[in-house]
N, C-alpha and C positions, 0 to 999 in steps of 0.2 A: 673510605669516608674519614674526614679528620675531628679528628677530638675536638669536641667542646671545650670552652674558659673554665678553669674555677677561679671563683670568684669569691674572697674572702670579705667580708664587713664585720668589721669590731667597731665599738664602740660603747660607751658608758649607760649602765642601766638607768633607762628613761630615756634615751636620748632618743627615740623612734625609729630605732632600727625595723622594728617590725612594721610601721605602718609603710618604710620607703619599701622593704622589699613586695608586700601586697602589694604595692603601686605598681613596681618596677614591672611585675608579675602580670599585673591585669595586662602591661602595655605590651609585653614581648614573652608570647606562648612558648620560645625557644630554650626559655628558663624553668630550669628545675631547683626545687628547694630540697637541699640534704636534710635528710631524718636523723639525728642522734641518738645514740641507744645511751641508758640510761641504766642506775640501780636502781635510783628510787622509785618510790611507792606513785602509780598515777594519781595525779589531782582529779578531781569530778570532771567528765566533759573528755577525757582528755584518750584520744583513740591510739590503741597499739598502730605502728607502721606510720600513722600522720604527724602523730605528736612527738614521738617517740618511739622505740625500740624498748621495750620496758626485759630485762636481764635482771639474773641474780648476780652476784658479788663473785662468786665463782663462776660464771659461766663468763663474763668481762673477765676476770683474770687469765681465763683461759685463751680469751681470744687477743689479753695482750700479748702472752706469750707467742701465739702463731701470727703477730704482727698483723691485723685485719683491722687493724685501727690508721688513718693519716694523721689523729693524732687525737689524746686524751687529756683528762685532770679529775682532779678530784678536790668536789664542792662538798661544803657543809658534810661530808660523811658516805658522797656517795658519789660514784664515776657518775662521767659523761664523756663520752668521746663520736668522733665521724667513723663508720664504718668503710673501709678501704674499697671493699667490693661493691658498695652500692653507689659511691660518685664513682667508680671510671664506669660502671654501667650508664649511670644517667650522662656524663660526658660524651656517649656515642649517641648519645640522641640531641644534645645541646648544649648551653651553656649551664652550669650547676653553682648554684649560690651555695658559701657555708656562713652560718652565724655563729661565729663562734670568738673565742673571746685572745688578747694579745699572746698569751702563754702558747694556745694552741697553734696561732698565727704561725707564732713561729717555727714549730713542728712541721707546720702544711707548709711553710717555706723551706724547710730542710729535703720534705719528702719530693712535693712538686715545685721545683725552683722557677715554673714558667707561671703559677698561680697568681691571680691577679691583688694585692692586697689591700683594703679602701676601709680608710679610720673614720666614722663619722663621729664630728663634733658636736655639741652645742654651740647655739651661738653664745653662750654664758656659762657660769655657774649657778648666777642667779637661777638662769632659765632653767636650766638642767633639777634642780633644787625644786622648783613650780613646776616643774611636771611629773615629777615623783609624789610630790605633795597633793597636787591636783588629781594623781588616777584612785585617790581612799582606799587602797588596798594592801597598802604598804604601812607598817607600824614604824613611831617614831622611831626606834634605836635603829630598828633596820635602816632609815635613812639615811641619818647620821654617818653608819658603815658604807651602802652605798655612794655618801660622795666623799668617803674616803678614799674606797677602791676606786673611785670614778678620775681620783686626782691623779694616782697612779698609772690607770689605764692610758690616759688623756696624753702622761709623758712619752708613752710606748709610741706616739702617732711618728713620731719620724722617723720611725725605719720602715713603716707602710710606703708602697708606690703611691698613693693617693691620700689628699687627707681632705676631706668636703665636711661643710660645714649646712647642720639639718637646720634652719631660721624657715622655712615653709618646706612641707613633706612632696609635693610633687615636685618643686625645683631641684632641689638633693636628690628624688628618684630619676629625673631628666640628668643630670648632672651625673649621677652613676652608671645610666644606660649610654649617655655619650660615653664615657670613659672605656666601657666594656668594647664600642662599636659593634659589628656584626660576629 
């Protein structure tokens, strides 16, 4: 049996990465979503194995040394990284999405050079800005940082295979899943 796609999507916080792959997901059962293990501490709501891989700081460092990571970083104080073993497992059953962000991209393009990589844009900054602002959960300085990183991230988009642009969330999910084909 032949290995599933990975399937990389970066893009700028807000820009609906999460609502395209929900969609992409509802439409094609053949997709699996990578879990990221994590240091920090769970948010409310938030399930071991679904949400995350919740790890202590040594038990991650440990496992970057036995290289079981496709690739890592390190936010605000605390890892996140794709576990190595859990996408080529989900890969023998389909295609495996990762959400992860241009730094790591680049990693999962070193480690799997056949990875598929898809940058999704805003169709603005304005826009991208109005939907940050619009989800009220996000405090103002943090925005601020946000579409700073966001301008950075946004530069990263041309050495992606793909670069779609999210202005309505099912078109960009159509737009992805053509891209991926069977």
């Amino acid at each position: 049996m032949s290995q599933g796609k990975l399937i990389v999507i970066s893009g700028a916080s807000g820009v609906g990465k999460g609502t395209v792959l929900g969609l992409m997901m509802e439409k094609r059962k053949d997709l699996s979503f990578s879990v990221s293990a994590t240091t920090r501490e769970p948010r409310p709501g938030e399930v071991e194995g679904q949400h995350y891989f919740f790890v202590t700081t040594e038990r991650f460092l440990e496992m970057i040394d036995q290289d079981a990571f496709l690739e890592y970083d390190k936010h605000n104080a605390c890892y996140y990284g794709t576990p190595r073993a859990q996408v080529e497992q989900k890969r023998q059953q389909g295609h495996v999405l990762l959400d992860i962000e241009p730094k790591g991209a680049e990693m999962v393009r070193r480690a799997v050079p056949d990875a598929v990589l898809i940058f999704i844009m805003p169709p603005s900054m304005e826009d991208l800005e109005r939907r940050l602002r619009g989800r009220g959960d996000t405090p103002e300085e943090q925005i601020s940082m946000r579409l700073e990183r966001a301008k950075w991230e946004m530069e990263q988009r041309f050495w992606y295979d793909h670069v779609v642009v999210n202005d309505d969330a099912n078109r960009c999910a159509q737009e992805i899943l053509t891209i991926i084909g069977e």
